[in-house]
C-alpha positions in Angstrom: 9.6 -14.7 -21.6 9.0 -18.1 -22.7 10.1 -20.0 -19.8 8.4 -17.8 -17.9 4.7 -18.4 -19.7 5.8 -21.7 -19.1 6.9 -21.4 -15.6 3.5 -19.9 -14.9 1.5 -22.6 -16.8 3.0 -25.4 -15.0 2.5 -23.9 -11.5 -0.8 -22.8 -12.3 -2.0 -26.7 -13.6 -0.1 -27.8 -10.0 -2.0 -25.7 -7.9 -5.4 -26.7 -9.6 -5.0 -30.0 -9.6 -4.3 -29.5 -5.4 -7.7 -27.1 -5.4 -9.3 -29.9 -7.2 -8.4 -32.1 -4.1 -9.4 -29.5 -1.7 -12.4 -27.9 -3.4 -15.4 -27.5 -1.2 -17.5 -30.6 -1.1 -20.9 -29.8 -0.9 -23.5 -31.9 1.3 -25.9 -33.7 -0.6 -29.8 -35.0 0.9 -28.1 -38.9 1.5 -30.5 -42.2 0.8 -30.7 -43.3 4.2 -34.7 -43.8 5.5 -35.5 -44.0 8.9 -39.1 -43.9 10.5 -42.2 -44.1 7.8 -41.2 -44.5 4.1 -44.2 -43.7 3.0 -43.2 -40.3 4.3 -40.0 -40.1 3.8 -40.7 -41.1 0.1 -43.1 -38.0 0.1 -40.3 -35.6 1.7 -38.1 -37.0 -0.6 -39.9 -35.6 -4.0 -41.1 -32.5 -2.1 -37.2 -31.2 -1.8 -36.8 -28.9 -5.0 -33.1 -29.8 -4.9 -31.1 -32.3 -2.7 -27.7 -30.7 -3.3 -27.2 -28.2 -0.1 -29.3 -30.3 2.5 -27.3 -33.1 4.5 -30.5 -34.2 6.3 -33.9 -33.8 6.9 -36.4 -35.0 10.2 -39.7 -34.4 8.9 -43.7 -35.2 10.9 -46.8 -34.9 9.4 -50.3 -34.4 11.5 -52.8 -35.7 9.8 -56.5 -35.8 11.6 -54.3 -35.9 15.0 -52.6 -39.0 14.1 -48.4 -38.2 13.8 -46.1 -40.1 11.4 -42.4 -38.9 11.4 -39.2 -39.7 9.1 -35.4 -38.9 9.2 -33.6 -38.9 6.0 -29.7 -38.4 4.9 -27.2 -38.1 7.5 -27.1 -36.1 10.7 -23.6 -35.6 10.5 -20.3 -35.8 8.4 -19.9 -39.2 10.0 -22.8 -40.6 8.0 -24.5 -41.1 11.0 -28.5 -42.0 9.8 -31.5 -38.9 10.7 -33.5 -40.8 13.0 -37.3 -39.4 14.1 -35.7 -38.3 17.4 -32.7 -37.1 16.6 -32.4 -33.2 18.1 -31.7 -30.3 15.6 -31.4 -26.4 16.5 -34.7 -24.9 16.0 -34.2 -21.2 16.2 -37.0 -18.9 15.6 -40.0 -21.6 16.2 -39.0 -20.4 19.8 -40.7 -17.5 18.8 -43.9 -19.2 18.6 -43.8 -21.1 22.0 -42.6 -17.8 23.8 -45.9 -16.3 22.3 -47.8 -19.6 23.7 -45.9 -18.9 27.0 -47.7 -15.2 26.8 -51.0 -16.7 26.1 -50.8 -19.3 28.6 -49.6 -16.7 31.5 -52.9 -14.6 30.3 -55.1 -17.1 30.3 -53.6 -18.4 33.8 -54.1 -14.4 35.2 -50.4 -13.8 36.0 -50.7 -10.9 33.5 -52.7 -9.0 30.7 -51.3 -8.4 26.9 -51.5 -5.0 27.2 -49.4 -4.9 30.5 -46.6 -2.6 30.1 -43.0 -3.7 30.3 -41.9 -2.5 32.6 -45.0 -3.3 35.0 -44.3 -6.8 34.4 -40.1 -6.6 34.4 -39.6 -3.8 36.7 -36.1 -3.6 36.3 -36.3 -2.1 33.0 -36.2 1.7 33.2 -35.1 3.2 29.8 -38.0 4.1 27.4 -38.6 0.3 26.3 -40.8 -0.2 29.8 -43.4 1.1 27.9 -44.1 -1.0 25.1 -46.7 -3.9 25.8 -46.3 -7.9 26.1 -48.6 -8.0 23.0 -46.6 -5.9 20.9 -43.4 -7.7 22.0 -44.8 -11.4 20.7 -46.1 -9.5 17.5 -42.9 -7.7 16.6 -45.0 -4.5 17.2 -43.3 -2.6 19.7 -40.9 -0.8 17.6 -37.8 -2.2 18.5 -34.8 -3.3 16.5 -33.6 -6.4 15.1 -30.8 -6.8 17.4 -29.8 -5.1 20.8 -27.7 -2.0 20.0 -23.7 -3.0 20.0 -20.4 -1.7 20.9 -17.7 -2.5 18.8 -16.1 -4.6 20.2 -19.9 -6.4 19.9 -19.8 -5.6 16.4 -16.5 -7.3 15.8 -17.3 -10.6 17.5 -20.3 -10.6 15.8 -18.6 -10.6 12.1 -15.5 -12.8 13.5 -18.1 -15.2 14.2 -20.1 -14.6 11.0 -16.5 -15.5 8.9 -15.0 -17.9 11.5 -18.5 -20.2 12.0 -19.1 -19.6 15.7 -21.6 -18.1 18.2 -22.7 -14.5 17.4 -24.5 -14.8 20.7 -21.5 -15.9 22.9 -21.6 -13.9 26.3 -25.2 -12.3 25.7 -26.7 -13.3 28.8 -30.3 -12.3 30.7 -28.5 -9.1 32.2 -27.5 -8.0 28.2 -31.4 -8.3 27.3 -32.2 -6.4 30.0 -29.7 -3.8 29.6 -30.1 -3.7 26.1 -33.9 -3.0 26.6 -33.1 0.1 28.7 -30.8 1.7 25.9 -33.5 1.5 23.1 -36.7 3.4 22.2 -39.8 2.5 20.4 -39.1 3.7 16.8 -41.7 5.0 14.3 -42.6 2.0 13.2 -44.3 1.2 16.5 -47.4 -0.5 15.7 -46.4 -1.9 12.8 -44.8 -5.6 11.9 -41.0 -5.1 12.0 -39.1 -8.5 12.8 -37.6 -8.6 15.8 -34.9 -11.0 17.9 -34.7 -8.5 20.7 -38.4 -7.8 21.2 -39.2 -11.7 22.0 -35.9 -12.2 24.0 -37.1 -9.2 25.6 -40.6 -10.9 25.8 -39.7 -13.9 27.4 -37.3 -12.7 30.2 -39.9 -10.3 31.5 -42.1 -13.4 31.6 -39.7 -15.5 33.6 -38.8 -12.5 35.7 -42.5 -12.4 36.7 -42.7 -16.1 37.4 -39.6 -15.7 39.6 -37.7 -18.3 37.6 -35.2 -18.7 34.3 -36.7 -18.4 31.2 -35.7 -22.5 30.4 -37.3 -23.3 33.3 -40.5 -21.8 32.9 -40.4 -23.0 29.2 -40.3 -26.7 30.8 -42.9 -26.4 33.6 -45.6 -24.3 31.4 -45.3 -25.8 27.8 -42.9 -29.1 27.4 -43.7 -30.8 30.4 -47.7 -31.0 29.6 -47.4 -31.2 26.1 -44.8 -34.6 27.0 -42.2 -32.3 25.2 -39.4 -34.4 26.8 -36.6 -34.6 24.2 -36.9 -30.2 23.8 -34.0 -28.3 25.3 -32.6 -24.9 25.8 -28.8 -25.3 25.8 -27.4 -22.2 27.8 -24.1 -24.1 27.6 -21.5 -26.9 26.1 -22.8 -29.4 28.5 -26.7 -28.5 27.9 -26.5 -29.8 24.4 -28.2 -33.0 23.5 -26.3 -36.5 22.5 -26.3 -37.9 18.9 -27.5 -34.3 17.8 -27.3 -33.2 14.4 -24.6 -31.7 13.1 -25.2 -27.8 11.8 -22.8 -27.1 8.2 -23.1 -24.6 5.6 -24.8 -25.7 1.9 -21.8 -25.7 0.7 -20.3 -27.8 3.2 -18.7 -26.0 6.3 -19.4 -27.2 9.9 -20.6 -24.5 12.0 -20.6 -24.2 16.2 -24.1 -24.2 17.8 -25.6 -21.0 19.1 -25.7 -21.1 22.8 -26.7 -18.6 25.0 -29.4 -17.6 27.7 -30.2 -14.0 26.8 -31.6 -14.4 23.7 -32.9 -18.0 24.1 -36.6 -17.1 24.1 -35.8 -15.7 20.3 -34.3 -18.9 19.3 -30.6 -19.0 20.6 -29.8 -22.4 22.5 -33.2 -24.3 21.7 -33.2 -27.8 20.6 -36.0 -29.8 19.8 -36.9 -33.4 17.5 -39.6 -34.0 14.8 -41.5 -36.1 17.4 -41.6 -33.3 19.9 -42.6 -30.3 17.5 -45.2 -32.6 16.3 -46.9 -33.0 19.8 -46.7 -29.3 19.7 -48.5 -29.0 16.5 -51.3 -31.4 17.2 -52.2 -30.3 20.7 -52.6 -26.4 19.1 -54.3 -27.8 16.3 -56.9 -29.5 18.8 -56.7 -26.3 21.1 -55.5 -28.3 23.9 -52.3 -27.0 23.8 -50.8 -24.8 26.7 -51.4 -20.8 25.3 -52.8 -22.4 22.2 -54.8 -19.2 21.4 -51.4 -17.5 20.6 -51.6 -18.8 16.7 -55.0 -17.0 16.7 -54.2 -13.9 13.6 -54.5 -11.0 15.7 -52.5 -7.9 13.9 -51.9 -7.6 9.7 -48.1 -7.5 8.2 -49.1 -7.2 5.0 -52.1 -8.3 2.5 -51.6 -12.0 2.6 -50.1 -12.2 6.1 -50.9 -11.7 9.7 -49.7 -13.0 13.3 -50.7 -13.5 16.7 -48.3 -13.7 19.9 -45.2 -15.3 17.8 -47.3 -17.3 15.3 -47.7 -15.9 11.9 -50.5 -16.9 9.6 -50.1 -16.7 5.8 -52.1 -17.3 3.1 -51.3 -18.9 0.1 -53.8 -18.9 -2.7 -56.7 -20.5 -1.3 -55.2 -22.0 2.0 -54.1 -19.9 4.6 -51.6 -21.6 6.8 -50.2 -20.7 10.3 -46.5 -21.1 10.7 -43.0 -20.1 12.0 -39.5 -20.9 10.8 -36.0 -20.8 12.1 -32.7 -20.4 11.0 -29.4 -20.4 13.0 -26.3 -20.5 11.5 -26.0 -24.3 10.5 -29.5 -25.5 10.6 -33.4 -24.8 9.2 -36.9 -25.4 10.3 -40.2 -25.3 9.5 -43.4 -25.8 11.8 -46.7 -24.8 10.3 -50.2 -26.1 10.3 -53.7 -25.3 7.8 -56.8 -25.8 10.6 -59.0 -26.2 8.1 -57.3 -29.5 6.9 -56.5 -30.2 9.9 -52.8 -31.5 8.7 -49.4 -29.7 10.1 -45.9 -30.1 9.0 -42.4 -30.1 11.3 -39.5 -30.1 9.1 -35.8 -29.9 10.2 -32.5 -29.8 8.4 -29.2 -29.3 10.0 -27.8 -27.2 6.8 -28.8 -23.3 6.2 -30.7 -24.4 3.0 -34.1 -23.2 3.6 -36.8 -25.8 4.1 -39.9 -23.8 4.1 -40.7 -25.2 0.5 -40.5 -28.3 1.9 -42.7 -28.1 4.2 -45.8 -26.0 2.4 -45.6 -29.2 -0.3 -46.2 -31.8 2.7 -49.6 -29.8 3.3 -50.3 -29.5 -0.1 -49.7 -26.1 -1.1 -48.7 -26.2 -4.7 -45.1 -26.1 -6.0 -45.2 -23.0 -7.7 -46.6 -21.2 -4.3 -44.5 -23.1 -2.0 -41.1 -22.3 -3.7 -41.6 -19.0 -3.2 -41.7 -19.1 0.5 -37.8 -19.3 1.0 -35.8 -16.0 0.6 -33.2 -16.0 -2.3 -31.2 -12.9 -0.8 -29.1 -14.9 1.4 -28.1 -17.5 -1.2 -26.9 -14.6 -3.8 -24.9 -13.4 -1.1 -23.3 -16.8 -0.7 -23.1 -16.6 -4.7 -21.2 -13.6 -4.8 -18.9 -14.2 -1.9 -17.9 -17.1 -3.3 -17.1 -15.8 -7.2 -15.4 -12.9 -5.6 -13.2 -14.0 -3.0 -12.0 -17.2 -5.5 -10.7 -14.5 -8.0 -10.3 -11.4 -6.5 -6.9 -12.3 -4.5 -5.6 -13.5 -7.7 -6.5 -10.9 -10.4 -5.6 -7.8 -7.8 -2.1 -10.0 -8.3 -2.1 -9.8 -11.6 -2.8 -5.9 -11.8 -0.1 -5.6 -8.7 2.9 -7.4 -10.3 2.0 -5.4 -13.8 2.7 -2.2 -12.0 6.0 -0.2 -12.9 6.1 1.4 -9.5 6.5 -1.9 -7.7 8.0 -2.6 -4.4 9.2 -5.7 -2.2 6.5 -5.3 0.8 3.9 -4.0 -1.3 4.3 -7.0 -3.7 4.2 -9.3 -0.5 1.1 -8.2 0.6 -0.7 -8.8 -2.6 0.4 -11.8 -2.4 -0.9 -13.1 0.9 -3.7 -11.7 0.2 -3.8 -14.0 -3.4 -4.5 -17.0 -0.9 -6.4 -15.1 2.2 -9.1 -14.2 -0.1 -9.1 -17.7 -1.6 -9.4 -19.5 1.7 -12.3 -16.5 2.3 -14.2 -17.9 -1.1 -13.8 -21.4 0.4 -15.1 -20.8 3.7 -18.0 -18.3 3.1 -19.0 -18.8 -0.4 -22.5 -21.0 -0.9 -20.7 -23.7 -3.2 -24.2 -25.6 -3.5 -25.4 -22.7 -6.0 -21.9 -21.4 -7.1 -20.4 -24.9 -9.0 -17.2 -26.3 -6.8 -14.6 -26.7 -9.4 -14.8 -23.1 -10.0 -12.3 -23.1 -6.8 -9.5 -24.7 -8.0 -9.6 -22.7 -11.1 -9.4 -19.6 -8.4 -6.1 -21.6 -6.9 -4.7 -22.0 -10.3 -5.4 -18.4 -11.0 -3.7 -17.1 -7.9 -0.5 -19.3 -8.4 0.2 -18.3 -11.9 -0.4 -14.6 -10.3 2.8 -15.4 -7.6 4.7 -17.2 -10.3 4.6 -14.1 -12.2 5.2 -11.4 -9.3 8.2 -13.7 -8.7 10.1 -13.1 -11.9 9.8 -9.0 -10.5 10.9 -10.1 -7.2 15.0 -9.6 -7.6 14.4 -6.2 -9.9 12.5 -4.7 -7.3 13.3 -2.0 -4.3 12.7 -3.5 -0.8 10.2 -0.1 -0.4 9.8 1.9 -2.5 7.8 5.2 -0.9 9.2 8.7 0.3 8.4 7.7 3.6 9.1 4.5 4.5 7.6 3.9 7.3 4.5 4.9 6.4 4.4 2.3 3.5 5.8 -0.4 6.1 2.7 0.8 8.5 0.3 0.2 5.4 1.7 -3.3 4.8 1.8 -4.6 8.1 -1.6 -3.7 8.8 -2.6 -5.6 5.4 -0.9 -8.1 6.3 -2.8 -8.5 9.7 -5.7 -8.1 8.4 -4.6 -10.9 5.8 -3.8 -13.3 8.7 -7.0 -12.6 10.5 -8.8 -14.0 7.3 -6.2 -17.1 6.9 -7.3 -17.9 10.7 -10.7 -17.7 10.0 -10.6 -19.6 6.8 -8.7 -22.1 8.4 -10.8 -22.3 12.0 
């Protein structure tokens, strides 16, 4: 018994000194200053915490005059933020596919409250009858996402744990299709976010114009607003040079979202500070192509209301209008107060929020501005990653304390000792959760196998009245076990 305690503690202080070498290494907001210090300096104090962001391209609008920054690093490399360098910017699609709407009113191509399927006439289910205006307002009814098979379904949590592109293989025909399979639900009328109602919204748009939704992006919007350095990247080769680099908080580089179905949601859009900013100032001065789209049309609530993709929000005495995007590795923030006359753009290329950021630059206050970034996905990240670390282990623990023990059974525990610790590595948000609590996991899970070992030569190869239905139970553990290794490790 003594040299097995032993045993146990030296293979446990092993494996925690290699967790301590391996530990997540979470990105922290770097010195490096590019563009105007003044407001990078400014940025700089406005971040509540620099421990989860990597970098940061921020403008400010002042009056019409535009000064922009870069600070930290785009990349792992170390590589400096400059002012132009491109980050993913998500849902601030939204926002220009409503300006897309406005501008195609204004322009008489169509009306907001044209039907659907008057304007995309190859949409037939129930959907065609919802209206452009509802679409850009998240009015119409429909749900978050398209409905999935699942085999959709599966690639869209493999991609979840593995860091890739949810959105892989949903092209224009998938929008369309998934159009005709929904209906209108109850909440028709009212504010219910929505990706597939502005994919929806903008592919009907560029059906009507006869051209791809990218395309009619560029000739309505970017190219009069001199939006030269904005992209939608359908594909590998679409996606800017000396980009930013998309990671987790707590460190883990993530694949781009690229795709042309839902691009007019946010999926495949790239854009700089510089560029946004033109975008800001030009709708500030109502000069801007569809500008009238950040007019508050409809209510979501008592402090908020939006237009054709622009939301407007008030916040204490200052009501500003905004949008922000998140994709997998990256943030942003776009918002303007008219009666300053000041906007904001900032970007990170981490998935910790930047809205606070942003409301600071305008001068909302820092008790009303930290409020404005939801706290539900980073206890999610919290509790994945206190879970997975000791889960594997202590479900070790309990398995090699059994007295009906067999070989197989004992086996799968312990894979699954290390696939749920690579899990807690990979998925956990180790800028909240602190690091070191990981190698503590490592050490926990190797004393667990050090002990299931000393069982190991007392024990039945399977123990079960059937045996091959016990085999069947383990082997599919065990798959399931490798399929988590794979992604920890991808």
């Amino acid at each position: 018994m003594r040299r097995t305690v032993v045993t146990t503690l030296v293979v446990a202080l092993a494996a925690g000194a290699v967790g301590a070498a391996l530990m997540p290494r979470v990105p922290h907001l770097g010195g490096q200053v590019t563009g105007d210090p003044d407001l990078a300096g400014a940025a700089r104090s406005a971040v509540p915490d620099p421990k989860g962001h990597r970098g940061l391209a921020v403008a400010l609008i002042e009056n019409g005059r535009i000064r922009t920054a870069g600070l930290g690093d785009r990349d792992t490399a170390g590589r400096p933020v400059e002012t132009g360098t491109a980050f993913e910017i998500g849902s601030v699609t939204k926002a220009l596919t409503g300006m897309l709407l406005a501008d195609q009113v204004a322009a008489g191509v169509v009306r907001p409250d044209d039907r659907l399927g008057g304007t995309w006439p190859t949409v037939t289910g129930p959907a065609r009858d919802v209206t452009l205006a509802e679409l850009s307002s998240h009015r119409a009814g429909l749900p978050r996402l398209a409905p999935g098979s699942p085999q959709g379904w599966a690639r869209i949590v493999w991609s979840n744990v593995s860091g890739g592109n949810p959105y892989a293989g949903q092209g224009v025909d998938g929008v369309r299709s998934a159009a005709d399979r929904v209906s209108p639900g109850d909440g028709r009328g009212e504010v219910h976010y929505s990706n597939l109602g502005p994919s929806v919204l903008g592919q009907a748009l560029a059906a009507k114009a006869g051209v791809a939704y990218p395309d009619l992006l560029e000739a309505r919007l970017l190219r009069p607003l001199g939006m030269t350095a904005t992209v939608v990247a359908i594909g590998p080769d679409d996606l800017p040079p000396d980009r930013a680099h998309g990671t987790r908080a707590g460190g883990r580089p993530l694949d781009p979202w690229l795709g042309a179905g839902y691009a007019p949601a946010g999926v495949g859009p790239w854009s700089t500070a510089e560029d946004l900013a033109r975008l800001v100032a030009a709708t500030l001065a109502g000069t801007a192509p569809g500008a009238d789209a950040a007019s508050a049309r409809f209510r979501e609530d008592d402090d908020t209301r939006i237009g054709y993709g622009w939301f407007t929000t008030r916040h204490g005495d200052r009501e500003v209008v905004w949008h922000n995007g998140a994709t997998s590795g990256f943030r942003s923030y776009v918002g303007f107060e008219r009666a300053t006359g000041r906007g904001v753009v900032v970007l990170g290329n981490t998935d910790r929020g930047v809205e606070a950021i942003g409301l600071r630059l305008l001068g909302v206050p820092e008790e009303e501005a930290g409020s404005a970034t939801p706290m539900a996905p980073v206890w999610i990240g919290v509790g994945l990653a206190v879970a997975f670390t000791f889960l594997g282990g202590l479900s070790l623990f309990g398995t090699a304390r059994r007295r009906e023990l067999d070989r197989v059974t004992l086996l799968a525990a312990a894979v699954w000792a290390f696939a749920y610790l690579g899990l807690g590595h990979r998925l956990g948000d180790w800028s909240v959760v602190p690091a070191w609590l990981w190698p503590l996991g490592a050490a926990l899970s190797a004393a667990a196998v050090t002990l299931a070992a000393t069982r190991w030569h007392a024990l039945p190869a399977i123990d079960a009245r059937v045996p091959w239905r016990r085999l069947l139970s383990v082997a599919s553990s065990l798959f399931a076990a490798a399929l988590a290794v794979a992604a920890a490790i991808a």
